[in-house]
N, C-alpha and C positions, 0 to 999 in steps of 0.2 A: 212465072218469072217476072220481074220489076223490069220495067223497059228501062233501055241503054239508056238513054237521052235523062231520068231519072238519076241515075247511077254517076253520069258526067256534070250532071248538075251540083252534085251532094259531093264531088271530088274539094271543092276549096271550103266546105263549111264538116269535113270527115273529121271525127270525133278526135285529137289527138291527146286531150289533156282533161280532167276534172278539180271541180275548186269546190265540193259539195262541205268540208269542215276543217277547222284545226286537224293534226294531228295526222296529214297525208302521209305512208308509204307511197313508193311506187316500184314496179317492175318494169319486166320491158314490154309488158301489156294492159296489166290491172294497175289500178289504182288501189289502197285498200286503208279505211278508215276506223280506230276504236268504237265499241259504242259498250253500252253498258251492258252487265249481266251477262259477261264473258263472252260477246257477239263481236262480231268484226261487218264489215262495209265492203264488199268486193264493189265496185265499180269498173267493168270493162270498157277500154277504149277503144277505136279503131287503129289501133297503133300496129304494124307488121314487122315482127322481127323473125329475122333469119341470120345464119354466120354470127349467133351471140349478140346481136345486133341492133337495132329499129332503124330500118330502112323506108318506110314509107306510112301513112294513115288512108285505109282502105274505109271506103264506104260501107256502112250497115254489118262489116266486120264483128264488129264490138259483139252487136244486138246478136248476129248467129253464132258466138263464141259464148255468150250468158245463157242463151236458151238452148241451147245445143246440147250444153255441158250439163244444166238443169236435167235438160229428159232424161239424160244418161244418166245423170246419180238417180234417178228415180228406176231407170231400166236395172240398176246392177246394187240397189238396196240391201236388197235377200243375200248378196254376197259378202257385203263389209259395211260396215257404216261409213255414214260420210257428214261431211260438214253441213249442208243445205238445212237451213231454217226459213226462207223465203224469198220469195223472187217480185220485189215491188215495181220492176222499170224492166223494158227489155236490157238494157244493159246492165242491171245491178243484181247483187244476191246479198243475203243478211247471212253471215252465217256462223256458224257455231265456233270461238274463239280455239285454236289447236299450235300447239308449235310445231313448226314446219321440220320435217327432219332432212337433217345435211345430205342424203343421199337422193337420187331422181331415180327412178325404175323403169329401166326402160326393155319393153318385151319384142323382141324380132320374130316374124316367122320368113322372111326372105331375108337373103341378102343382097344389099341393094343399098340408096346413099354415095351424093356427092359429095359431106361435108365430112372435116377431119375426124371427129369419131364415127362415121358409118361403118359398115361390117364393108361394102364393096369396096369402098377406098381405100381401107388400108388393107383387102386382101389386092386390091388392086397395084401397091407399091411393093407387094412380094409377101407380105406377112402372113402366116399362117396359125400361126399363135395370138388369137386377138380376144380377147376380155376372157382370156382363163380358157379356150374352149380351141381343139386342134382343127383344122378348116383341110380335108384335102384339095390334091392338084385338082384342076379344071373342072373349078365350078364357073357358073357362067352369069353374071350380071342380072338379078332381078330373079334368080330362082329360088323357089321353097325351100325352106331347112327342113330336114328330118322330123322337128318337133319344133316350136317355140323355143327361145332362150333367152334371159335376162343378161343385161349388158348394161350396170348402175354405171351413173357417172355422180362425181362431184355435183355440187351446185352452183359453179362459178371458179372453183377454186384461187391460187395464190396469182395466176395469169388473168383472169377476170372473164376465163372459159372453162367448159367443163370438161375436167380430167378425167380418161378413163379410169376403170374401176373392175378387177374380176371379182367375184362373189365372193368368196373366199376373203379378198381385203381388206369389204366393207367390214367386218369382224375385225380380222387383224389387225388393222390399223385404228379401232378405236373407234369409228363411225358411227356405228347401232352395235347395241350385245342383240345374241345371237337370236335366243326367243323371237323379239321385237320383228329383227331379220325374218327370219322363218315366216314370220306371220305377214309380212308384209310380201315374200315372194311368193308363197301361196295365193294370197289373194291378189296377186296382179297377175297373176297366171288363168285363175280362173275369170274373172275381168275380161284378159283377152280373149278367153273361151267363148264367152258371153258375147262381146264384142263382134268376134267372128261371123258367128253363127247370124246375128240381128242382122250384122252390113249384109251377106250373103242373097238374105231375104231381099234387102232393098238393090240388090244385083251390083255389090261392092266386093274386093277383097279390103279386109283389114289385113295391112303389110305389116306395121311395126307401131309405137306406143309410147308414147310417156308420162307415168304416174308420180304422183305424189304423195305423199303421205307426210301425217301431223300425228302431234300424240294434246289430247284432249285435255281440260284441265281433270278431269274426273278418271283420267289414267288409260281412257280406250286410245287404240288406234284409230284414225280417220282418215279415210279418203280425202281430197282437196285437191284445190286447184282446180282443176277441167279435166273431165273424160272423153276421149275419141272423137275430138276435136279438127278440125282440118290443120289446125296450131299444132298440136299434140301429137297426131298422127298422119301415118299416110295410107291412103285409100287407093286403090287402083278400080275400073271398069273390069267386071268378073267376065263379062261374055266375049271380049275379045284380048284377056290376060296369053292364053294360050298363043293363040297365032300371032300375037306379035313377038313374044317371046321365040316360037320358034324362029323368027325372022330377026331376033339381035336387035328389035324396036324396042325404042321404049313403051311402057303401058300407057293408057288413058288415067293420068290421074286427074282425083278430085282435092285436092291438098292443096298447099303452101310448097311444095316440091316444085309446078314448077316457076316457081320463080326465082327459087334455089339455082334450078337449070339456067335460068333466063340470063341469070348472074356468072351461072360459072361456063356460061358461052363464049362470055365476055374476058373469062380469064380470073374472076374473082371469087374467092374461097375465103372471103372474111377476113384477109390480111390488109390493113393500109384502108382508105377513103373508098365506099361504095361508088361505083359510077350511075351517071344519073341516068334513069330510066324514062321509057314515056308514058303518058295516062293511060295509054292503049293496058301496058301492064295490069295495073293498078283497077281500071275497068273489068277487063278478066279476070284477074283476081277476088274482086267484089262478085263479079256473077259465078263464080266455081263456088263459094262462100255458100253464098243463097242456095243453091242446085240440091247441092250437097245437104245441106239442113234440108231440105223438100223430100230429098230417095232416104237419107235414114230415120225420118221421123215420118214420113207419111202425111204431114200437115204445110199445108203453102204457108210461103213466108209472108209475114204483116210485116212491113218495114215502119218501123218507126219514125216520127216529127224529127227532120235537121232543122236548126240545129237543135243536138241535144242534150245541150248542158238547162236549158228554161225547162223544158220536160220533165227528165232526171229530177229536179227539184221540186218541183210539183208532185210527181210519185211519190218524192222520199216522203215529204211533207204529209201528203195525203194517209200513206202509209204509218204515222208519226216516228218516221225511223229519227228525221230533222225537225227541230222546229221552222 
């Protein structure tokens, strides 16, 4: 583990932006740049977004969100293809040009979630009918579903958040034809299978998920974005998931949850101005990051040179992604 005093130092030089070439996207976390021969430039930053949001730039973030998401498309290969052509910088990936498709796939096995699409929140306002799927009475906060279940959302949609979505829609409505669909809920299902069983080992539950997928130029589907990410997903402590549960606690997460929490203690659920938080946050936040890369890959974290936009360029360089 990187000592604190490290972590508080790297708070005002944290990764929040990149100037690597012409021709920048950005999201609310990567950065991503053309390059030739149907390649793209993923560039991770330390950027944290939650509630739709970027609320803060966490320390060595970036770097445990590129290599994180790396191992995993290599751990879940044999299941789908995926974008990954190379990893030149802790923070950066080359990777295989895909258009991104309008839907997100997102796989629950609990229900659980304080933000407006989670499964507990709105069984929590009374709903029972929530992404196509009937919820009986008195379920209780953070417990297992019967099986896995997809819950797509939009990717932003016309409010500049993602709208829910029952399976069944994404069809209906135009989204993906249905083949496409099919293939894509198969393989984020098995994903999370995969997913499961790896965190387990490293003494995690994988709770819930968010995939992506692209379509290639050469007509395959593609994995993208990040897999099983503390971004992407949320992880719970498996050895004491039970007794807090029985106790109406919440679990031991290793995620971006909580500072979801942290937020909606305060009263905020993404409407209106973030309130400001303190480095205390932002510090644990950086060290769950780290942890977390350490229990599901097995390998201590290298933290990389801040600041890291001189680095980054020398990689690419080295690399000749850049001149």
């Amino acid at each position: 583990m990187i000592d604190e005093s490290k972590i508080r130092a790297a708070l005002p030089q944290a990764f929040g932006d990149s100037n690597v070439m012409v021709g920048k996207q950005s999201g609310k976390v990567r950065d991503w740049y053309p390059l030739r021969d149907e390649r793209r430039l993923l560039v991770t930053t330390d950027r944290l977004s939650a509630f739709d949001r970027v609320l803060a730039c966490v320390p060595f973030k970036g770097q445990v969100l590129n290599q994180l998401a790396a191992w995993w498309f290599e751990q879940t290969a044999d299941v789908v293809a995926n974008h990954v052509l190379a990893v030149p910088d802790p923070n950066a990936l080359v990777a295989r040009d895909a258009e991104p498709f309008p839907v997100e796939v997102v796989v629950r096995g609990y229900i659980t979630g304080v933000t407006s699409t989670a499964l507990w929140y709105r069984y929590s306002l009374g709903e029972r009918e929530i992404y196509g799927y009937r919820f009986p009475e008195g379920l209780q906060k953070n417990q297992v579903l019967p099986e896995p279940i997809i819950t797509p959302t939009t990717k932003g949609g016309v409010t500049g958040h993602d709208e829910r979505l029952t399976c069944a829609e994404v069809v209906a409505k135009g989204y993906l034809d249905a083949p496409t669909w099919d293939q894509m809920q198969a393989a984020a299902l098995a994903i999370f299978q995969r997913g499961q069983a790896i965190a387990q080992r490293a003494g995690l539950i994988l709770v819930d998920t968010k995939y992506e997928f692209g379509r290639a130029k050469d007509g395959r589907v593609l994995l993208i974005d990040e897999v099983h990410t503390p971004d992407s997903s949320r992880f719970w402590k498996a050895d004491t998931y039970a007794e807090k549960f029985a106790r109406n606690v919440e679990p031991e997460n290793f995620d971006k949850e909580f500072v979801r929490l942290a937020y909606a203690e305060r009263g905020y659920r993404g409407d209106g101005p973030p309130p400001a938080m303190s480095d205390e946050l932002w510090v644990a936040a950086s060290q769950r990051y780290i942890e977390i890369y350490a229990m599901l890959t097995g390998q201590p974290f290298v933290p990389g040179a801040y600041p890291v936009e001189p680095r980054l360029m020398a990689n690419l360089r080295q690399a000749g992604v850049v001149k």
